[in-house]
C-alpha positions, 0 to 999 in steps of 0.5 A: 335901057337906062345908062348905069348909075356911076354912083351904084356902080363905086358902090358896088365895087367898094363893098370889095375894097375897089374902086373906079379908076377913071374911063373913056369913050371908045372913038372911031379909030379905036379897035374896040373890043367886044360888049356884053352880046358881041356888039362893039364896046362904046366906053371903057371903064377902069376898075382898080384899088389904091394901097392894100385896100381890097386885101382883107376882102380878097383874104376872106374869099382865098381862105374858102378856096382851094389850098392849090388854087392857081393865080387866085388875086386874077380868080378874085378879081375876075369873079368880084368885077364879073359880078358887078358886070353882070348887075350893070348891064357890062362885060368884065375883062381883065388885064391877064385875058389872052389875047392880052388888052392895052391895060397900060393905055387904056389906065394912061387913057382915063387917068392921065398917068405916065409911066415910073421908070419902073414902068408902073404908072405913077400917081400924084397921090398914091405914087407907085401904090395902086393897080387896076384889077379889070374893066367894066365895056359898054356898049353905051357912052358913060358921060366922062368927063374930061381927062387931064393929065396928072403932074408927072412926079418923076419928072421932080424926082431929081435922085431917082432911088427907084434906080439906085436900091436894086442888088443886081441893078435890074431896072436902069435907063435901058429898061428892065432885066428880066432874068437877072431880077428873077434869078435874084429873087429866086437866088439865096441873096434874094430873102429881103426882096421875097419878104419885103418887095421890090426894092427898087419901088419901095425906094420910090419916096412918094405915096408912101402913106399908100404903101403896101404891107409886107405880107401883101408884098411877100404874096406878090413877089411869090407870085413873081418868084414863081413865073 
């Protein structure tokens, strides 16, 4: 069987507003998760979106979904990649699977990104505006080609707003306090992160042009409100 075409496959995924976000070849010290028949996967293929592109396709298919649908951005994702897995001869995982994959290391992996002190990985481009939405595994060896790694925007960051813009200071040097952001969001004083997003990422001044709309932000933030 021939390998995949690359270029049929970023076809394939920008019919839905995603693309590929880089990808590797497993090496020999690698726990490797399982290909499409159960064999070892050989190469990691990243699949993600930068800015609100995939929101008006993902908006078409919630509207034919139930009203009570439960995580459905993991519902869309899952069915979009799997489909595009399936016609390329892949296995689709996603960054929700229990028994959870290293998303974070395998995105660090192909791109050559770090991570914000946010913890979002920062891009050169698109700043703290994009995602990864699954991985395409094969049991093959694409031919990637080699990694390097990005400039670090923090690092040139000299007044970190990312760390100044948060009511309830959830995100600091020490990491990220979980239950004070939470009970913010969730909290009366919380209406601008509900409706406008994170405070503390929409400080960030880089990638702003990728910025996500206020709507996909409230529908995010929800989501978050309702862990």
């Amino acid at each position: 069987m021939p390998p995949p075409d690359v270029d049929q496959i970023s076809a394939a995924l920008a019919a839905h507003g995603l693309i590929q976000r880089g990808g590797f070849v497993l090496s020999n010290g690698d726990v490797a998760p399982d290909g499409p028949s159960d064999k070892p996967a050989r190469s990691v293929l990243l699949v993600g979106q930068t800015g609100a592109a995939p929101w008006s396709h993902f908006q078409r298919w919630r509207e034919a979904q139930p009203v009570n649908l439960q995580n459905p951005l993991d519902s869309w994702s899952r069915e979009v990649i799997g489909a595009v897995a399936r016609e390329f001869g892949a296995r689709a995982v996603s960054p929700s699977d229990k028994p959870f994959l290293p998303f974070q290391q395998w995105a660090m992996r192909a791109e050559g990104l770090r991570p914000s002190p946010l913890g979002i990985l920062i891009h050169p481009e698109y700043g703290l505006w994009h995602a990864y939405r699954g991985a395409l595994l094969f049991e093959i060896e694409l031919p990637f080609g080699e990694v390097r790694e990005q400039s670090h925007l923090c690092d040139l960051c000299i007044g970190k707003p990312c760390l100044k813009s948060c009511p309830v200071d959830a995100y600091s040097e020490a990491g990220f306090a979980y239950e004070q952001c939470l009970g913010h969001v969730r909290g009366p004083s919380g209406g601008a992160c509900r409706t406008r997003g994170c405070l503390d990422r929409n400080a960030c001044p880089y990638g702003v042009a990728y910025r996500y709309p206020e709507d996909v932000q409230a529908f995010h933030m929800k989501s978050y409100a309702s862990l």
